[in-house]
N, C-alpha and C positions, 0 to 999 in steps of 0.2 A: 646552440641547439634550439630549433623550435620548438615551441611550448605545445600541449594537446589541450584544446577547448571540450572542458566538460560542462553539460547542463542538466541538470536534475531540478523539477521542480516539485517536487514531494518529498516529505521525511522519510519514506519508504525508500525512495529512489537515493536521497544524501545516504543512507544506511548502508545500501546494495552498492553506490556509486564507491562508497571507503573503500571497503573489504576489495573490489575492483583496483583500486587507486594501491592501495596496501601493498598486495600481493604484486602490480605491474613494478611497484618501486625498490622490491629485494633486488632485482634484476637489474631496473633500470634506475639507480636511483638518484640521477642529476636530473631525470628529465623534469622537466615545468608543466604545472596545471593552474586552469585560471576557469573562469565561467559563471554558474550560477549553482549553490549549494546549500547545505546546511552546516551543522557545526561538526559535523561526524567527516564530511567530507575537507571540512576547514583544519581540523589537528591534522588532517595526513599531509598537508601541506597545500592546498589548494590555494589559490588567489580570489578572492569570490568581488563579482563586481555586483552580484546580486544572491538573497540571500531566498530558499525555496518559498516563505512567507509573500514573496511579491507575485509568485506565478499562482499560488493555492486560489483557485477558484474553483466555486460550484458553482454550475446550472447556467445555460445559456443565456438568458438572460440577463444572470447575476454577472454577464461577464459584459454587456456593455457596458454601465458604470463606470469601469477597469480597463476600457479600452486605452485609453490617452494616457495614461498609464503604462500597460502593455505595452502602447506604441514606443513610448520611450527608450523602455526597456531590448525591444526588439532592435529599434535606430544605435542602438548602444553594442549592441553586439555586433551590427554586421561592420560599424566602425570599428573595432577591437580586431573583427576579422581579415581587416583590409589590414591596420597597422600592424599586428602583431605577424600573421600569416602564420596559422597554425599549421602543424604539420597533419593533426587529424582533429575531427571531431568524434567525441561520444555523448551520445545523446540517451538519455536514461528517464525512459517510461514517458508521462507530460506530453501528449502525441499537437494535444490544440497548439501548443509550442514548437516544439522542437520538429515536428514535421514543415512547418514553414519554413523557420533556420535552417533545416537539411537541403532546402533550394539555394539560401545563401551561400552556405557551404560551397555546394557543388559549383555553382557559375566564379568560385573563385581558387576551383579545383584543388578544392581539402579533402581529402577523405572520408567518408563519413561512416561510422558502425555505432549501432543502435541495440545496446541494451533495456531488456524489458519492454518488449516492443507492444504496441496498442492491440489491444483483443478483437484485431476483425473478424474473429469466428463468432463474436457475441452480437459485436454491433458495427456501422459503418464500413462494411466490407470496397469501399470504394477506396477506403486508402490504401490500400493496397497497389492502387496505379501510381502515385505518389511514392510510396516505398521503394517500387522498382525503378522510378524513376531520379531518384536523390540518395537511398541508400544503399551505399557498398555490400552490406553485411548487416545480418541481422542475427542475434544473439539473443534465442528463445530460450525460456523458463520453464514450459510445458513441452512432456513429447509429444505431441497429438500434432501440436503449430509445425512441425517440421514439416509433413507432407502439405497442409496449406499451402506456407508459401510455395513451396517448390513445384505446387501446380500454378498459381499465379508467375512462374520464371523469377522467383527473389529468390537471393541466396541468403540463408537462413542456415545454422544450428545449434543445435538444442546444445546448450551449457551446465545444463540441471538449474535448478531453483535454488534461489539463495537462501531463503529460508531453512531448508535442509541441512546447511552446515551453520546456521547462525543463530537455533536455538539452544540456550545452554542453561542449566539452572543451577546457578553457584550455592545457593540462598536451601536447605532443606525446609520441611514442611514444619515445622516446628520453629526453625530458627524466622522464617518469613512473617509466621503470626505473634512470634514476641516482637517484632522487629514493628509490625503493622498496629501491635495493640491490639488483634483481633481474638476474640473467645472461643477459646480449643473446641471447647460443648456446642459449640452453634456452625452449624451452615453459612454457607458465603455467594454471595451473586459478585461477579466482575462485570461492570458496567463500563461498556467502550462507547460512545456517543459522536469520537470522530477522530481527526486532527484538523479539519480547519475550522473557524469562528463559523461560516453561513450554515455548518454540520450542528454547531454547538446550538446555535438557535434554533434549528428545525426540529432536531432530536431533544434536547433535554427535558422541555415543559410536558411530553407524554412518557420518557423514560424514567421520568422522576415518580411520575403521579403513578407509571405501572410496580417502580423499586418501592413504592411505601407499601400497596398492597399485597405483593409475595412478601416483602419480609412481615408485614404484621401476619398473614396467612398461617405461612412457614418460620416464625420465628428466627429468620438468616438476618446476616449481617450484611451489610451494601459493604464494596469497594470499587472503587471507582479511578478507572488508571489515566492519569492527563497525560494526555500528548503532549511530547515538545513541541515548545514555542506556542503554547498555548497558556495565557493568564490564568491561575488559579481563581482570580476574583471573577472572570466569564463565567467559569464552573459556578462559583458559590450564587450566582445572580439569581440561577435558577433552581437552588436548591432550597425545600418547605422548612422549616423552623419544626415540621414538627414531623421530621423524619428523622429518626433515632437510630445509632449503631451502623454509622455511617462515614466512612473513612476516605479519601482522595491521596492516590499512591503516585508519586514524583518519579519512582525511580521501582525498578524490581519488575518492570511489564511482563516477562514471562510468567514469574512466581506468582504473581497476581491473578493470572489466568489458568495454570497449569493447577494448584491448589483451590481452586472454584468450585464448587461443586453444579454452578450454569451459567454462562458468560450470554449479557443480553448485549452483542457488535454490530455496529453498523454495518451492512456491505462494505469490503477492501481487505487487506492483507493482511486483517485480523482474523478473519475466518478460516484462511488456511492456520494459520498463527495455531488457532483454536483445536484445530483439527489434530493438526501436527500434535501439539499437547494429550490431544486425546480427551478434551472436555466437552461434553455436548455443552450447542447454543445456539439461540435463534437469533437470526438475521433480520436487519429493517435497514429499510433506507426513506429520505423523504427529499424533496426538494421544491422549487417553486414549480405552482400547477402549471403554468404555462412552458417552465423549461422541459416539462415530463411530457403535456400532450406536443410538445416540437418533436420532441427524440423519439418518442414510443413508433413511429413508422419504419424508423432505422434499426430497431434492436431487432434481431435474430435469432435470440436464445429464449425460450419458455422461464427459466430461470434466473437469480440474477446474482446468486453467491459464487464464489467461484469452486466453492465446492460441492454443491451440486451439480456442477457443469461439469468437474474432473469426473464427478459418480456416473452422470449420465440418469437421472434421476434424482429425486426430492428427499433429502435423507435431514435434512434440518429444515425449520418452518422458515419462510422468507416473509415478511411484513413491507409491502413496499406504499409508498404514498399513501390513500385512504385506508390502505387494512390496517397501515401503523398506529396502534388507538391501545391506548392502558389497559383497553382491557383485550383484546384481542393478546397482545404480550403478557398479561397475567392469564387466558387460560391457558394459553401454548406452555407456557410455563410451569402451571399446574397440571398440565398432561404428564410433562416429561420427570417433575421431581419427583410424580406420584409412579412411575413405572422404572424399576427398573430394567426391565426387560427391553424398552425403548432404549435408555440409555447404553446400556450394553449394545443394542445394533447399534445405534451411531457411534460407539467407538473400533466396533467392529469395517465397519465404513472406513472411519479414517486410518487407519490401518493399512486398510487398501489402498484407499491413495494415497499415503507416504511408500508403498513398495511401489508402486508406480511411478512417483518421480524419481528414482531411484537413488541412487549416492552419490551420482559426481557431484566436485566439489565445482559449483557456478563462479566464485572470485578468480578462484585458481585459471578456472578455462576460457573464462571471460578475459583475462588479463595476456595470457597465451595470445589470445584473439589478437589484441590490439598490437602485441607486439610484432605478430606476425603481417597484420596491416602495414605497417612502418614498414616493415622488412621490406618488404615488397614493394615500396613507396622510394624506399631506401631514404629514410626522411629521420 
């Protein structure tokens, strides 16, 4: 039986990539996975010839460096593609990636379906000719993307959002803060600054300098949730000696956030994370000046969280490149702990859009998907 080429090159996408993998293999359960993954994707049985830490880049720029590299990496796959001869591919978010490979694919007539497909309603609306052109199937996360593609002629649908069935909180609010060593009496900021290392540098030297002045302000506690595959000693580089009541959490990501009383996240899948939870927070993002004045002609959207884009207006503060500044994230901060009335609408918000994505379960329908590919393929 041919094996199915999966590539994911983000933690987010190894996480969405499992739960996919999981649910396809009740059913199917001799078939073979090999590709590029993380460790969530690696226990359901995956073969990884590369690991999502190779693909993680930021910023245009930051991605020459990484080319020769990348090239490697890319030469290595369409060889795996030739010998192995997958019966499909699934390609999972990672678009500067996996949109190239989806030409591979196709000129060696593999099938290809594409979970978590790239946001050209935000930005880069061009790839979309690429889509139609390399992708069988697209398996969207948003209901909005449906009539998109389907006016660009891509066949596209909505599977629901994975997130909606894969927040869960084993851990209650009491048992998290004996668990964390945090003080019942005090307030808590959850500080998310990325998952990759070029996030870690950009973000931590003004997320830190703003987390000492709310908690001296407000007397809160820092927590601060590390990403996998991300060193703890990156974290501690950049953190002051003389910032106190300060904690770095391994494991418990939801608990950490859902129990917050303001989560200060970088732009990504923490936001909705946040949302979904139901915790107000302010969003930043920063990257090299030059990768941002390249891109800024291609972005499409006034916003840049993705939940503001789901609201359709500004319902959390966004801090992007130069507004990112300690203090502009300490007064936004101090607006929103001092109001409750604020934070009530922003959970009032997210509310809405979790009825908006509604319930399907995205593993279950996503894994449907592929199987139905093969059918068809008879492969």
């Amino acid at each position: 039986m041919q094996p199915i080429c999966v590539i994911a090159g983000e933690n987010s996408g190894d996480k969405h990539g499992a739960g996919l993998i999981r649910q396809f293999k009740k059913k199917n359960p001799s078939r073979r996975f090999y590709g590029i993954g993380g460790v969530k994707m690696e226990a359901e049985g995956v073969e990884l010839l590369y690991t999502v830490s190779d693909l993680s880049i930021m910023g245009l720029f930051e991605l020459f460096s990484h080319l020769p590299r990348l090239k490697r990496i890319f030469n290595r796959i369409k060889l795996e593609i030739r010998r192995r001869k997958p019966a499909a591919a699934l390609l999972i978010d990672s678009p500067d990636f996996n949109l190239r490979v989806a030409k591979v694919f196709k000129k060696n007539s593999v099938p290809v379906l594409y979970y978590i497909g790239p946001t050209v309603w935000a930005w880069r609306k061009g790839r979309l000719k690429t889509i139609k052109k390399y992708v069988d199937r697209m398996m969207l996360i948003f209901p909005f993307e449906e009539a998109i593609y389907r006016e660009s002629g891509v066949d596209g649908v909505y599977v629901g959002h994975p997130l909606c069935e894969g927040i869960t909180l084993p851990l209650s609010r009491e048992t998290f803060r004996i668990k964390h060593r945090l003080n019942p009496d005090k307030k808590t900021i959850c500080l998310m600054p990325g998952s990759r290392k070029s996030e870690i540098e950009y973000h931590m030297p003004v997320l830190m300098n703003a987390a000492q002045k709310i908690s001296e302000e407000f007397s809160m506690e820092c927590i601060l949730v590390l990403a996998e595959g991300l060193d703890e000693a990156l974290i501690r580089r950049h953190m002051p000696s003389s910032l106190r009541d300060f904690h770095i959490a391994k494991e418990d990501r939801y608990e950490c956030m859902a129990f917050s009383d303001l989560i200060l996240t970088s732009c990504g899948t923490a936001n909705l994370e946040a949302a979904l939870l139901g915790t107000p927070f302010i969003s930043f993002y920063r990257i090299s000046p030059w990768s941002y004045r390249f891109g800024l002609p291609f972005i499409k959207t006034r916003t840049y969280s993705i939940v503001n884009i789901l609201a359709g207006k500004r319902i959390v503060p966004e801090l992007i490149q130069a507004q990112f500044t300690a203090e502009r994230l300490f007064d936004e901060a101090k607006i929103i702990l001092e109001s409750e009335t604020l934070q009530d609408e922003m959970r009032l918000q997210f509310r809405k859009i979790k009825e908006n994505l509604g319930t399907k379960r995205s593993s279950e329908n996503a894994a449907g998907e592929l199987e139905r590919l093969l059918e068809n393929g008879q492969q």
